[in-house]
Backbone as CSV, one residue per row, in Angstrom:
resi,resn,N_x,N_y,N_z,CA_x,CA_y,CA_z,C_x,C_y,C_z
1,UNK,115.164,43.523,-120.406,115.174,43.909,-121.820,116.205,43.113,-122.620
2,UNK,117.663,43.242,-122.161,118.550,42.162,-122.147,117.568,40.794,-122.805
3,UNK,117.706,40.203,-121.708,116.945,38.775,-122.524,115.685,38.550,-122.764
4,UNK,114.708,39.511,-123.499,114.230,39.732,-124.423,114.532,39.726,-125.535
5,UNK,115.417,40.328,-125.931,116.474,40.800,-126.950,117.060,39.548,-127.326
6,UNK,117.654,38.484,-126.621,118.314,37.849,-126.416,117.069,36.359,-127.260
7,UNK,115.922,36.371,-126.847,114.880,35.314,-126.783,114.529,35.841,-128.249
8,UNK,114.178,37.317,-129.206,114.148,37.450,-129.709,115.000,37.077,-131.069
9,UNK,116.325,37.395,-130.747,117.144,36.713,-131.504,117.464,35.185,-131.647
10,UNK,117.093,34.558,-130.874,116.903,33.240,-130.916,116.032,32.599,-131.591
11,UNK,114.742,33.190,-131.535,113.309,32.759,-132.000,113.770,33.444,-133.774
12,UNK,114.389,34.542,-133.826,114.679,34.822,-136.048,115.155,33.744,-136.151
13,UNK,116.349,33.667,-135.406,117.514,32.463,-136.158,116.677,30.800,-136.158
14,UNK,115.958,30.816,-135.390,115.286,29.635,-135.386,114.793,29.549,-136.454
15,UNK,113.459,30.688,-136.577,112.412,30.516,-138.228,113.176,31.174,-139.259
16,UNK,113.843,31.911,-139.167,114.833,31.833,-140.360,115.862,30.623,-140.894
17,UNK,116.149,29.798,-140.018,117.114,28.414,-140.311,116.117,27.325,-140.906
18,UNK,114.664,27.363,-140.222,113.880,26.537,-140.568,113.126,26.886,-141.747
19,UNK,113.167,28.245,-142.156,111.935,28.769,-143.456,113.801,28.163,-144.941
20,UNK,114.920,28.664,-144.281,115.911,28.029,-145.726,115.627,26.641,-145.829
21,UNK,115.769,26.053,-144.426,115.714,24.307,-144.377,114.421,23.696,-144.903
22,UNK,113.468,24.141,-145.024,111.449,23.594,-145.301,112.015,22.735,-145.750
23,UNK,112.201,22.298,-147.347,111.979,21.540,-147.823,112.825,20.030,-147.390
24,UNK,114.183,20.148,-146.715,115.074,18.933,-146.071,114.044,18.651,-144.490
25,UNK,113.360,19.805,-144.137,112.838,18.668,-142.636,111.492,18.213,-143.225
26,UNK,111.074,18.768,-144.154,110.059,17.758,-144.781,110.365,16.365,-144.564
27,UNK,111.449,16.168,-145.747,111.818,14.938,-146.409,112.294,14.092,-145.349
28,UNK,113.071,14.484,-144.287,113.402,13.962,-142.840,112.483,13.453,-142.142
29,UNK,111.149,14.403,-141.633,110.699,14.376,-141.002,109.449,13.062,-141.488
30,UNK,109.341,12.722,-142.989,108.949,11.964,-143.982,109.026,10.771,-143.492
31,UNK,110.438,10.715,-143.570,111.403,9.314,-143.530,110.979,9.182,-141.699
32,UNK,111.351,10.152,-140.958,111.111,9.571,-139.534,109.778,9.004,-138.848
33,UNK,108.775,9.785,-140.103,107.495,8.975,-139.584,106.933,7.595,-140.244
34,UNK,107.659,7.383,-141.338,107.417,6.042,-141.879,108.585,5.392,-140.695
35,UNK,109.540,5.711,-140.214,109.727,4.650,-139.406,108.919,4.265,-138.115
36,UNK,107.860,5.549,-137.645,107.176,4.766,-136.921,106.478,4.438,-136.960
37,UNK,105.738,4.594,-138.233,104.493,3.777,-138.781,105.397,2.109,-138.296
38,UNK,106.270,2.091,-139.336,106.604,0.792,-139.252,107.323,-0.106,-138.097
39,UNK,107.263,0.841,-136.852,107.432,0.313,-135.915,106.185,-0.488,-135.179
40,UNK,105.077,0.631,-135.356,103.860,0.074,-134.526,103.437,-1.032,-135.410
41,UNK,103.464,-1.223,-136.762,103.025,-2.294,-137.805,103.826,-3.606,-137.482
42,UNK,105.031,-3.599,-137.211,105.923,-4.642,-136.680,105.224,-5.053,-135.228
43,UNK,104.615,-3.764,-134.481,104.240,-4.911,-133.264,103.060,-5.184,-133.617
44,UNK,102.413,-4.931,-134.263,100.649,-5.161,-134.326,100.736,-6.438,-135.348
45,UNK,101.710,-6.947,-135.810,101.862,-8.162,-137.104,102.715,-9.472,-136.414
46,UNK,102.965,-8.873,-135.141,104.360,-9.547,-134.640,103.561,-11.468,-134.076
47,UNK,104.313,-12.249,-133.766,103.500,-13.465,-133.739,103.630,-13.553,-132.030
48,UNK,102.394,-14.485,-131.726,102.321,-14.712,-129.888,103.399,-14.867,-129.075
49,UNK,104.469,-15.656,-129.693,105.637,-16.280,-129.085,106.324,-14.789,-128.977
50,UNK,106.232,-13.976,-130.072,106.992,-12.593,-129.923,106.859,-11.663,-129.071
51,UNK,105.704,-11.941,-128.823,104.640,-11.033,-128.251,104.594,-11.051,-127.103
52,UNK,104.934,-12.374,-126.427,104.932,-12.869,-125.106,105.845,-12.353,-124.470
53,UNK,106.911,-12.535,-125.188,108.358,-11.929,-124.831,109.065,-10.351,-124.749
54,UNK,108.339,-9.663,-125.354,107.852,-8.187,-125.270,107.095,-8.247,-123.723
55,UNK,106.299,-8.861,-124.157,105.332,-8.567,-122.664,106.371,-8.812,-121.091
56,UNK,106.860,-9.946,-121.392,107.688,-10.796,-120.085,108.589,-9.179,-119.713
57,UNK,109.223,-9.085,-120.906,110.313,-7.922,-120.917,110.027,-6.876,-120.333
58,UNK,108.910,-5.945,-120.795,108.071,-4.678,-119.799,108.169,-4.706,-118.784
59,UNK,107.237,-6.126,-118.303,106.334,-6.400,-117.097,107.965,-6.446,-115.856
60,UNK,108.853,-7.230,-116.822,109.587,-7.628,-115.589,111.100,-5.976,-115.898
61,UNK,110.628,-5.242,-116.306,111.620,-3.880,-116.478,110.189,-3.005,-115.008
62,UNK,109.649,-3.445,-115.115,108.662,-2.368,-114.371,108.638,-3.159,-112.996
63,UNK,108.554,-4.047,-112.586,109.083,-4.542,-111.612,110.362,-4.305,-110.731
64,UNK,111.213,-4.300,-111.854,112.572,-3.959,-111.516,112.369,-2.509,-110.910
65,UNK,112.158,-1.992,-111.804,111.685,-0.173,-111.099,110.855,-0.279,-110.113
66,UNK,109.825,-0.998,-109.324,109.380,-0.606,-108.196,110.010,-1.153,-107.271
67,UNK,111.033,-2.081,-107.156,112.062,-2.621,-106.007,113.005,-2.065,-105.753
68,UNK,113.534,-1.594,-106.742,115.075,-0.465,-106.518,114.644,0.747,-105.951
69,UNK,115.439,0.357,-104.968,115.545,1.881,-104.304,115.841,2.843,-104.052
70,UNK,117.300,2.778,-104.864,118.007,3.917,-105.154,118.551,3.900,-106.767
71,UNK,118.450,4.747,-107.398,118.981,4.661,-108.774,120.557,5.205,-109.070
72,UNK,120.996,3.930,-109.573,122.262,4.739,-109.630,122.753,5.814,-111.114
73,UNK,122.819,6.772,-110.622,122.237,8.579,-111.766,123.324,8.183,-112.480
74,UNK,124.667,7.944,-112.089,126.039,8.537,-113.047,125.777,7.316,-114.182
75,UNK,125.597,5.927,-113.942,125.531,4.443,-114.612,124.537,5.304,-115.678
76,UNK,123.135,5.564,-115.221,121.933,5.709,-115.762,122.548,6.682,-117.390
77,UNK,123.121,7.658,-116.411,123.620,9.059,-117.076,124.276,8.605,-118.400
78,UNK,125.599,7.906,-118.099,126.541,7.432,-118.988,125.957,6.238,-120.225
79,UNK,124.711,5.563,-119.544,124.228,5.078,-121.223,123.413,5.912,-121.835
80,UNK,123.104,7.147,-121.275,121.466,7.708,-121.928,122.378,8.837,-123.248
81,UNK,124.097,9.125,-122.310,124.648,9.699,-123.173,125.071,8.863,-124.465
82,UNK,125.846,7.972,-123.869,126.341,6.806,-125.039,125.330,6.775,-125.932
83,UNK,123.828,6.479,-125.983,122.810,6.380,-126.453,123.027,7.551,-127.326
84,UNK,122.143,8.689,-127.204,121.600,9.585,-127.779,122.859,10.774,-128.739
85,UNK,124.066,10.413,-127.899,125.214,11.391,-128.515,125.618,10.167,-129.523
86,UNK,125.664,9.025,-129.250,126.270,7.912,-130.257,125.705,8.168,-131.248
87,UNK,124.145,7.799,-131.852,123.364,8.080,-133.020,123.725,9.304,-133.286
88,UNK,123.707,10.806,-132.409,123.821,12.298,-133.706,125.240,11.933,-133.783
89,UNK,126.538,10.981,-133.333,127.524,11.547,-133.928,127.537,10.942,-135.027
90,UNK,126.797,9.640,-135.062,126.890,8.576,-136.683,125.810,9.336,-137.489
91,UNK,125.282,10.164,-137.237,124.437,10.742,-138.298,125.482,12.096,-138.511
92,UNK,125.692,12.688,-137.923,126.978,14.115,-137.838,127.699,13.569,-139.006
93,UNK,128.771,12.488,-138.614,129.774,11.883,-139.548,129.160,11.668,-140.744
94,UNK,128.459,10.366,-141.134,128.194,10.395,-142.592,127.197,11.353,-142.843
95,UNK,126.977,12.785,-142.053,126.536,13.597,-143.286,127.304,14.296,-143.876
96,UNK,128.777,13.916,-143.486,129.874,14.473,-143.907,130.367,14.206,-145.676
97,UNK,129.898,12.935,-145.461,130.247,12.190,-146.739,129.185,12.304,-147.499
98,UNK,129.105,12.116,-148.989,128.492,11.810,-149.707,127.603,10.624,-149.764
99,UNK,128.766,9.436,-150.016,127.990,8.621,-149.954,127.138,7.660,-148.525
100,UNK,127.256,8.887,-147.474,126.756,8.655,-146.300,125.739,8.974,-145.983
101,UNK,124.967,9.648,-147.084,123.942,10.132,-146.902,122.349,9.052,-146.530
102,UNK,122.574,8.440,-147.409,121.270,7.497,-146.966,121.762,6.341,-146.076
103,UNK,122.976,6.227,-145.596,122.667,6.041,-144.584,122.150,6.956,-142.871
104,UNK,122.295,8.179,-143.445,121.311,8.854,-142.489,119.999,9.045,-142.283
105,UNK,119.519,8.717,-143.413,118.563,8.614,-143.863,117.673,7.533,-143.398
106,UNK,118.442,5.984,-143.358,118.375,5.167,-142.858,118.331,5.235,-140.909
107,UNK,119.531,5.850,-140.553,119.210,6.267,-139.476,118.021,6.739,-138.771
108,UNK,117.966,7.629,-139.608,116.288,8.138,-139.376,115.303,7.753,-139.267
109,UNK,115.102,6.604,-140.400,113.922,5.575,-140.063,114.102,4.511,-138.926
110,UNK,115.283,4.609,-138.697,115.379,3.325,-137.649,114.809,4.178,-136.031
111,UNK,115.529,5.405,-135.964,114.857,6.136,-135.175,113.580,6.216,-134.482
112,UNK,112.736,6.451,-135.736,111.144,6.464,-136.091,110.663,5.105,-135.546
113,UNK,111.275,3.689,-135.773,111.003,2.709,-135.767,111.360,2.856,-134.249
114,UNK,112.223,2.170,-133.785,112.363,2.102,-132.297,111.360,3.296,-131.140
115,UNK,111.173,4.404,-131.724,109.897,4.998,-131.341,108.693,4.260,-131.056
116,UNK,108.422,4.434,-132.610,106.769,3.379,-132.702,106.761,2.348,-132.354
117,UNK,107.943,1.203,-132.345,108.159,-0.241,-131.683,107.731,0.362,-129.812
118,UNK,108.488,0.834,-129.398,108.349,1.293,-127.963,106.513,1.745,-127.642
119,UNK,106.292,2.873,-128.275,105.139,3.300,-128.216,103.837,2.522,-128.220
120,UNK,104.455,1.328,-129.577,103.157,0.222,-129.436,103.083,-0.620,-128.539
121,UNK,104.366,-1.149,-128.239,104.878,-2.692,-127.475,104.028,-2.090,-125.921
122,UNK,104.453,-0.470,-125.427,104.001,-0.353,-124.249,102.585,-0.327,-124.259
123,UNK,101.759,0.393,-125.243,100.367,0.501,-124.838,99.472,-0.759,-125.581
124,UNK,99.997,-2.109,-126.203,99.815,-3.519,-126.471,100.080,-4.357,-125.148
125,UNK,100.864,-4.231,-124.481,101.093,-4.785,-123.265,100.506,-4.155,-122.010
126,UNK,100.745,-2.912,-121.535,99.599,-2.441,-120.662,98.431,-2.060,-120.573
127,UNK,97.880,-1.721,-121.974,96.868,-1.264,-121.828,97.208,0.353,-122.351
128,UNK,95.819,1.102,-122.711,96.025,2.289,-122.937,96.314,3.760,-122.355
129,UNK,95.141,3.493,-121.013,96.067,4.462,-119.589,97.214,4.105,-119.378
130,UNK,97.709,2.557,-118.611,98.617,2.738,-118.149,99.699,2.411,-118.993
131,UNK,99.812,2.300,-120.441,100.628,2.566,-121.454,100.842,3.949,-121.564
132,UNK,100.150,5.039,-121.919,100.130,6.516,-121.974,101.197,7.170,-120.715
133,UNK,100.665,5.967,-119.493,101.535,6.796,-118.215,102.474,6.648,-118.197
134,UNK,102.753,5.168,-118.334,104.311,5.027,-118.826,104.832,5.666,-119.730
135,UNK,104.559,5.545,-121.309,105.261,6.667,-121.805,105.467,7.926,-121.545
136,UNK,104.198,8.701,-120.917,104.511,10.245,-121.025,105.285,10.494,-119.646
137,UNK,105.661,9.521,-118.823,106.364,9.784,-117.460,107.972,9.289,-117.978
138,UNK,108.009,8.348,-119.157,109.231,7.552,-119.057,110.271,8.133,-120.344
139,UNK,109.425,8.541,-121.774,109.737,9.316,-122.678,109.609,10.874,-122.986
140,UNK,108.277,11.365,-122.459,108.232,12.745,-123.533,108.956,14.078,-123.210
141,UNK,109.422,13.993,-121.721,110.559,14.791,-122.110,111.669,15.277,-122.559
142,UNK,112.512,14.287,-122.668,113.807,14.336,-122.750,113.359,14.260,-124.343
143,UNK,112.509,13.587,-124.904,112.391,13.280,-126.844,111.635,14.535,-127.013
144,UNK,111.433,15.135,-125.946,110.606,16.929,-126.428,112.049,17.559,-127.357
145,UNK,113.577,17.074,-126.925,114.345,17.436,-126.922,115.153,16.896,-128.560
146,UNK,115.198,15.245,-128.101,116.276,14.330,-128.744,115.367,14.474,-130.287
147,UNK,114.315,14.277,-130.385,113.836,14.265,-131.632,113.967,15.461,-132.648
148,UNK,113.965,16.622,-132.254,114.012,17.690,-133.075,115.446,17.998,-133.380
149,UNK,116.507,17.412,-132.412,117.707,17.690,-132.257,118.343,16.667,-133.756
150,UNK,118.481,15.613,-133.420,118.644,13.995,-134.247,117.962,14.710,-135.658
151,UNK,116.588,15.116,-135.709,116.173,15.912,-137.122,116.819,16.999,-137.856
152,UNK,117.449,17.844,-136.881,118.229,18.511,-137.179,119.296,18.220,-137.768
153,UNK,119.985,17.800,-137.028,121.622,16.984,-137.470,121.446,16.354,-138.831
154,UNK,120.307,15.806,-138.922,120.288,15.366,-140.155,119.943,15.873,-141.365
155,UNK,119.563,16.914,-141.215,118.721,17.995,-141.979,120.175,18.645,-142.627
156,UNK,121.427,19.431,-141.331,122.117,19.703,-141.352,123.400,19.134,-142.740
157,UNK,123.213,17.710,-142.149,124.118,16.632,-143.013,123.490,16.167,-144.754
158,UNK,122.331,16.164,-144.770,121.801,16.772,-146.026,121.945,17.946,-146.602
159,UNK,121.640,19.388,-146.060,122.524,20.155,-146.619,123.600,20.419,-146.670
160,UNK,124.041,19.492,-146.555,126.258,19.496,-146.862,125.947,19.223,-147.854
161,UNK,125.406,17.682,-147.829,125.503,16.952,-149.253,124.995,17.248,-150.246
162,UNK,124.114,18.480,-150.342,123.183,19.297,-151.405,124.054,20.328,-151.545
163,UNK,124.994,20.841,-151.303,125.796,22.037,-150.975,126.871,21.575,-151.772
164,UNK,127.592,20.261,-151.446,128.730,20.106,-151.900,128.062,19.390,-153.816
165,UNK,127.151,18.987,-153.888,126.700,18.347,-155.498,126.784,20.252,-156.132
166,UNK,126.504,21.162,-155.328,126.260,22.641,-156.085,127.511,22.897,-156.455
167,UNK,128.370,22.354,-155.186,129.651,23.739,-155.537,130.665,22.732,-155.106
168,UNK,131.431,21.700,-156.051,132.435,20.853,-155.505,134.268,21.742,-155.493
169,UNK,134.074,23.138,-155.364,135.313,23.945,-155.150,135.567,23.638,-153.625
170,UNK,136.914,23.265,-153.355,137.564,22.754,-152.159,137.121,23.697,-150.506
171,UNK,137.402,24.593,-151.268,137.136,25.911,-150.348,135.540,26.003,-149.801
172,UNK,134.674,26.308,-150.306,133.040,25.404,-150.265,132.568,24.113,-149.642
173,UNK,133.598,23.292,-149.802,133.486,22.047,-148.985,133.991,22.034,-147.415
174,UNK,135.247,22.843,-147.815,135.779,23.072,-145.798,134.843,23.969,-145.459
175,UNK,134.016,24.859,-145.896,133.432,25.834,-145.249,131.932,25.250,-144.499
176,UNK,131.753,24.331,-145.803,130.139,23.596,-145.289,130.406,22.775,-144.371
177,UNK,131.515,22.241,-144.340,131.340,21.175,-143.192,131.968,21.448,-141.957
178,UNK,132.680,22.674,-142.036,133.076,23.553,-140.924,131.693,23.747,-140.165
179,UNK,130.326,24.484,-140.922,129.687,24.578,-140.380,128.504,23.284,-139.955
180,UNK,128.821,22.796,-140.949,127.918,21.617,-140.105,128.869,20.845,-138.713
181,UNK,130.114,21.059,-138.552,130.224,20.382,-137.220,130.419,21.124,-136.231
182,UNK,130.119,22.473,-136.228,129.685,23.766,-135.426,128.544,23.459,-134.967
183,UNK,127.501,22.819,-136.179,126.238,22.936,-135.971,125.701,21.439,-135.014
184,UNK,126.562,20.424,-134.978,126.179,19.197,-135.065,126.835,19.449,-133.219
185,UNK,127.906,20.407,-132.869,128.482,20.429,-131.717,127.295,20.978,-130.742
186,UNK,126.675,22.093,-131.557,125.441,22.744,-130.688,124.555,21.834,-130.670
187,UNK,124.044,21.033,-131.351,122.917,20.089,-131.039,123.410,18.902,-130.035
188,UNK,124.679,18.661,-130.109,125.040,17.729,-129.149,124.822,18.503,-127.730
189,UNK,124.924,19.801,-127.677,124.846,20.280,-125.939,123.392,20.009,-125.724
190,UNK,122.468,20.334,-126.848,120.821,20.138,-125.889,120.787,18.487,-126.183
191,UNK,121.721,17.645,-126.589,121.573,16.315,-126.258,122.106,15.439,-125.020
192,UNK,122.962,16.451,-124.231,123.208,15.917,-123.289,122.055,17.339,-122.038
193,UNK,121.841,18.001,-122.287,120.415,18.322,-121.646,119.299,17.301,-121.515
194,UNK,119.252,17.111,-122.651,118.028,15.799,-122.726,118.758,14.958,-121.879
195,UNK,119.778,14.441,-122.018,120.493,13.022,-120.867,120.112,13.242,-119.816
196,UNK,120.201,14.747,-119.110,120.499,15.101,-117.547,118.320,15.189,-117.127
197,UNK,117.741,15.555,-118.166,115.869,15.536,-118.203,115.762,13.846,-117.619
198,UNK,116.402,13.008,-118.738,116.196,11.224,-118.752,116.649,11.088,-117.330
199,UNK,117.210,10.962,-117.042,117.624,10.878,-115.836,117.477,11.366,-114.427
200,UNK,117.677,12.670,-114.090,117.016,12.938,-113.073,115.432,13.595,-113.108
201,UNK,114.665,13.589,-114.137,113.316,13.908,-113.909,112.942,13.007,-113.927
202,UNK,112.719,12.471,-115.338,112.271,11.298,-115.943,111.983,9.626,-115.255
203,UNK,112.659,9.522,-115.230,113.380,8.156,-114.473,112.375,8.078,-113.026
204,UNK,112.777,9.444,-112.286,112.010,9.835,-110.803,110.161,9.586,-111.228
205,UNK,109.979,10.125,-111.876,108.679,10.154,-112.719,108.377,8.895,-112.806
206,UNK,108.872,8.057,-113.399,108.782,6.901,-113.988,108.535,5.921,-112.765
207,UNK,109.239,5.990,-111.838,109.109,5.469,-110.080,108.270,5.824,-109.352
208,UNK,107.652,7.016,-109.602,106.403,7.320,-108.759,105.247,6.898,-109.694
209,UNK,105.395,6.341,-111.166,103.832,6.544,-111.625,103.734,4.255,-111.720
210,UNK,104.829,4.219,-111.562,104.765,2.322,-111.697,104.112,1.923,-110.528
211,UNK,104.147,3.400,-108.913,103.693,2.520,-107.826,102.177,1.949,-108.099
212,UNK,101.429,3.084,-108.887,99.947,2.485,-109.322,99.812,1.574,-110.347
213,UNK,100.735,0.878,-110.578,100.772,-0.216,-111.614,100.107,-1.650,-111.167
Protein backbone atom coordinates (compact mmCIF):
# COMPACT_ATOMS: atom_id res chain seq x y z
CA UNK A 1 0.00 0.00 0.00
CA UNK A 2 3.11 1.95 1.05
CA UNK A 3 4.37 2.16 -2.50
CA UNK A 4 1.33 2.60 -4.07
CA UNK A 5 0.93 5.63 -2.27
CA UNK A 6 4.30 6.36 -2.96
CA UNK A 7 3.88 5.67 -7.17
CA UNK A 8 0.79 7.67 -6.75
CA UNK A 9 2.39 10.63 -5.55
CA UNK A 10 4.91 10.54 -8.02
CA UNK A 11 2.67 10.11 -11.05
CA UNK A 12 0.45 13.99 -9.45
CA UNK A 13 3.75 15.62 -9.17
CA UNK A 14 4.70 14.45 -12.52
CA UNK A 15 1.25 15.68 -14.45
CA UNK A 16 0.93 18.39 -12.27
CA UNK A 17 4.70 19.82 -13.08
CA UNK A 18 3.98 19.01 -16.67
CA UNK A 19 0.13 20.45 -17.01
CA UNK A 20 2.12 24.24 -15.23
CA UNK A 21 5.14 23.53 -17.70
CA UNK A 22 2.73 22.72 -21.32
CA UNK A 23 3.49 25.52 -22.88
CA UNK A 24 7.84 25.62 -22.22
CA UNK A 25 8.05 21.66 -23.28
CA UNK A 26 6.18 22.59 -26.25
CA UNK A 27 8.56 25.21 -27.32
CA UNK A 28 11.60 22.81 -26.21
CA UNK A 29 10.42 19.98 -27.43
CA UNK A 30 9.89 22.31 -30.90
CA UNK A 31 13.38 23.33 -30.97
CA UNK A 32 14.60 19.58 -30.21
CA UNK A 33 12.84 18.23 -33.13
CA UNK A 34 13.94 20.72 -35.68
CA UNK A 35 17.27 19.66 -34.57
CA UNK A 36 16.65 16.36 -35.77
CA UNK A 37 15.00 17.08 -38.67
CA UNK A 38 18.17 18.84 -39.39
CA UNK A 39 20.31 16.26 -38.50
CA UNK A 40 18.89 13.58 -40.86
CA UNK A 41 18.76 16.55 -43.73
CA UNK A 42 22.57 17.09 -43.15
CA UNK A 43 23.10 13.38 -43.83
CA UNK A 44 20.72 12.89 -46.69
CA UNK A 45 22.44 16.35 -48.49
CA UNK A 46 25.87 15.38 -47.25
CA UNK A 47 28.46 14.83 -50.40
CA UNK A 48 30.14 11.08 -51.34
CA UNK A 49 33.53 11.96 -49.99
CA UNK A 50 31.43 12.70 -46.64
CA UNK A 51 29.60 9.99 -46.85
CA UNK A 52 32.30 7.57 -47.32
CA UNK A 53 33.79 8.59 -44.25
CA UNK A 54 30.70 8.19 -42.07
CA UNK A 55 30.49 4.87 -43.57
CA UNK A 56 34.47 3.87 -42.99
CA UNK A 57 33.70 5.25 -39.34
CA UNK A 58 30.53 2.82 -38.41
CA UNK A 59 31.77 -0.05 -40.28
CA UNK A 60 35.16 0.12 -38.60
CA UNK A 61 33.40 1.17 -34.76
CA UNK A 62 31.41 -2.17 -35.33
CA UNK A 63 34.27 -4.14 -36.02
CA UNK A 64 35.98 -2.88 -33.19
CA UNK A 65 32.97 -4.21 -31.08
CA UNK A 66 33.04 -7.70 -32.40
CA UNK A 67 36.91 -8.25 -31.53
CA UNK A 68 37.00 -6.88 -28.05
CA UNK A 69 36.51 -9.04 -25.66
CA UNK A 70 36.22 -7.58 -22.71
CA UNK A 71 34.86 -4.05 -22.22
CA UNK A 72 36.42 -1.94 -20.07
CA UNK A 73 32.88 -0.63 -17.83
CA UNK A 74 34.67 2.09 -15.48
CA UNK A 75 36.61 3.92 -19.00
CA UNK A 76 33.13 3.28 -20.82
CA UNK A 77 31.27 4.63 -17.57
CA UNK A 78 33.40 7.80 -17.07
CA UNK A 79 32.79 9.23 -20.74
CA UNK A 80 29.02 8.31 -20.94
CA UNK A 81 29.04 10.43 -17.60
CA UNK A 82 31.33 13.25 -18.82
CA UNK A 83 28.97 13.14 -21.83
CA UNK A 84 25.48 13.33 -20.68
CA UNK A 85 26.09 15.20 -17.07
CA UNK A 86 28.46 17.74 -19.11
CA UNK A 87 25.52 19.00 -21.54
CA UNK A 88 22.57 19.15 -18.41
CA UNK A 89 25.22 20.99 -16.43
CA UNK A 90 25.83 23.66 -19.47
CA UNK A 91 22.22 23.77 -19.97
CA UNK A 92 21.56 23.87 -15.77
CA UNK A 93 24.11 26.91 -15.74
CA UNK A 94 23.01 29.22 -18.46
CA UNK A 95 19.51 28.67 -17.50
CA UNK A 96 20.64 30.46 -14.71
CA UNK A 97 21.35 33.51 -16.60
CA UNK A 98 19.40 35.52 -18.65
CA UNK A 99 21.23 36.03 -21.27
CA UNK A 100 21.91 32.23 -21.38
CA UNK A 101 18.96 31.39 -22.41
CA UNK A 102 19.18 30.75 -26.10
CA UNK A 103 21.97 29.42 -25.69
CA UNK A 104 20.02 26.54 -24.26
CA UNK A 105 18.01 26.68 -26.59
CA UNK A 106 20.71 26.24 -28.92
CA UNK A 107 21.77 23.37 -26.92
CA UNK A 108 18.76 21.79 -27.61
CA UNK A 109 18.87 21.83 -31.17
CA UNK A 110 22.26 20.61 -31.26
CA UNK A 111 20.96 17.74 -29.18
CA UNK A 112 18.15 16.98 -31.69
CA UNK A 113 20.82 17.22 -34.34
CA UNK A 114 23.43 14.76 -33.15
CA UNK A 115 20.31 12.43 -32.64
CA UNK A 116 19.04 12.62 -36.19
CA UNK A 117 22.80 12.84 -37.56
CA UNK A 118 23.31 9.34 -35.64
CA UNK A 119 19.89 7.93 -36.50
CA UNK A 120 20.38 8.69 -40.25
CA UNK A 121 24.21 8.09 -40.72
CA UNK A 122 23.33 4.47 -39.06
CA UNK A 123 20.33 3.37 -41.08
CA UNK A 124 22.17 5.24 -44.59
CA UNK A 125 25.08 3.08 -43.97
CA UNK A 126 23.58 -0.24 -42.85
CA UNK A 127 20.66 -0.50 -44.14
CA UNK A 128 17.24 -0.40 -42.46
CA UNK A 129 17.06 -3.73 -40.26
CA UNK A 130 20.36 -3.70 -39.43
CA UNK A 131 20.38 0.12 -38.80
CA UNK A 132 17.11 -0.23 -36.49
CA UNK A 133 19.24 -3.07 -34.60
CA UNK A 134 21.89 -1.11 -34.04
CA UNK A 135 20.13 1.70 -32.82
CA UNK A 136 17.49 0.14 -30.69
CA UNK A 137 20.33 -2.23 -29.04
CA UNK A 138 22.97 0.73 -28.93
CA UNK A 139 20.61 3.91 -28.05
CA UNK A 140 16.98 3.53 -26.86
CA UNK A 141 17.49 2.89 -23.56
CA UNK A 142 19.50 4.87 -21.76
CA UNK A 143 17.78 8.13 -24.27
CA UNK A 144 14.32 6.46 -22.87
CA UNK A 145 16.00 8.36 -20.04
CA UNK A 146 18.61 11.27 -21.23
CA UNK A 147 16.06 12.87 -23.52
CA UNK A 148 13.20 13.71 -21.29
CA UNK A 149 15.73 14.49 -18.58
CA UNK A 150 18.09 17.24 -20.90
CA UNK A 151 14.14 18.51 -21.83
CA UNK A 152 13.53 19.00 -18.61
CA UNK A 153 16.50 20.90 -17.39
CA UNK A 154 15.78 23.01 -19.96
CA UNK A 155 12.29 23.60 -19.56
CA UNK A 156 13.37 24.16 -15.91
CA UNK A 157 16.05 26.96 -17.00
CA UNK A 158 13.39 28.69 -19.08
CA UNK A 159 11.22 28.99 -16.34
CA UNK A 160 13.81 30.85 -14.27
CA UNK A 161 14.20 33.08 -17.03
CA UNK A 162 10.32 33.69 -17.42
CA UNK A 163 10.14 33.96 -13.62
CA UNK A 164 12.87 36.29 -13.12
CA UNK A 165 11.47 38.96 -16.45
CA UNK A 166 7.98 38.64 -13.87
CA UNK A 167 9.45 39.37 -10.66
CA UNK A 168 13.14 40.94 -10.75
CA UNK A 169 12.83 41.32 -6.54
CA UNK A 170 16.19 39.75 -5.24
CA UNK A 171 14.44 37.45 -2.98
CA UNK A 172 12.38 35.77 -6.14
CA UNK A 173 15.50 35.33 -7.92
CA UNK A 174 17.41 33.25 -5.01
CA UNK A 175 14.29 31.36 -4.59
CA UNK A 176 13.88 30.39 -8.43
CA UNK A 177 17.11 29.38 -8.88
CA UNK A 178 17.38 27.69 -5.58
CA UNK A 179 14.86 25.64 -7.10
CA UNK A 180 15.98 25.13 -10.33
CA UNK A 181 19.36 23.68 -9.04
CA UNK A 182 17.38 21.32 -6.70
CA UNK A 183 15.69 20.52 -9.76
CA UNK A 184 18.62 20.27 -12.24
CA UNK A 185 20.45 18.01 -9.14
CA UNK A 186 17.43 15.48 -9.42
CA UNK A 187 17.64 15.17 -13.08
CA UNK A 188 21.30 14.71 -12.90
CA UNK A 189 20.67 11.35 -10.62
CA UNK A 190 18.39 9.67 -13.49
CA UNK A 191 21.36 10.91 -15.71
CA UNK A 192 23.79 8.98 -14.28
CA UNK A 193 21.09 5.98 -14.21
CA UNK A 194 21.00 6.36 -17.82
CA UNK A 195 25.14 6.13 -17.70
CA UNK A 196 25.00 2.83 -15.60
CA UNK A 197 21.68 1.45 -18.61
CA UNK A 198 24.67 2.75 -21.50
CA UNK A 199 26.92 0.77 -20.19
CA UNK A 200 26.20 -2.28 -18.64
CA UNK A 201 22.99 -3.20 -20.67
CA UNK A 202 23.39 -1.40 -23.61
CA UNK A 203 26.82 -1.78 -24.75
CA UNK A 204 26.28 -5.90 -23.81
CA UNK A 205 23.32 -5.60 -26.26
CA UNK A 206 25.15 -3.91 -28.70
CA UNK A 207 27.89 -7.06 -28.72
CA UNK A 208 25.50 -9.65 -29.03
CA UNK A 209 23.38 -8.01 -31.90
CA UNK A 210 26.86 -6.90 -34.22
CA UNK A 211 27.61 -10.85 -34.07
CA UNK A 212 24.81 -11.05 -36.97
CA UNK A 213 26.29 -8.23 -38.73
Amino acid sequence: MKKLKKTQKIKEMVVNHLAKNKREYIIILILFIIGIFSGVLFINNVKEEQFGNISNYINTFIEKIKNIESINSLQLLKASLWQNIGVALLIGFFGTTVIGVPVVFGLIIYKGFCLGYTISSCIAVLGTSKGLAFLLSNLLLQNVIIIPTIIAIAVSGFKLYKSILKDKRKENIKLEIIRHILFCAIMTIMLVIASLIEVFISNNMLKMVVKYF
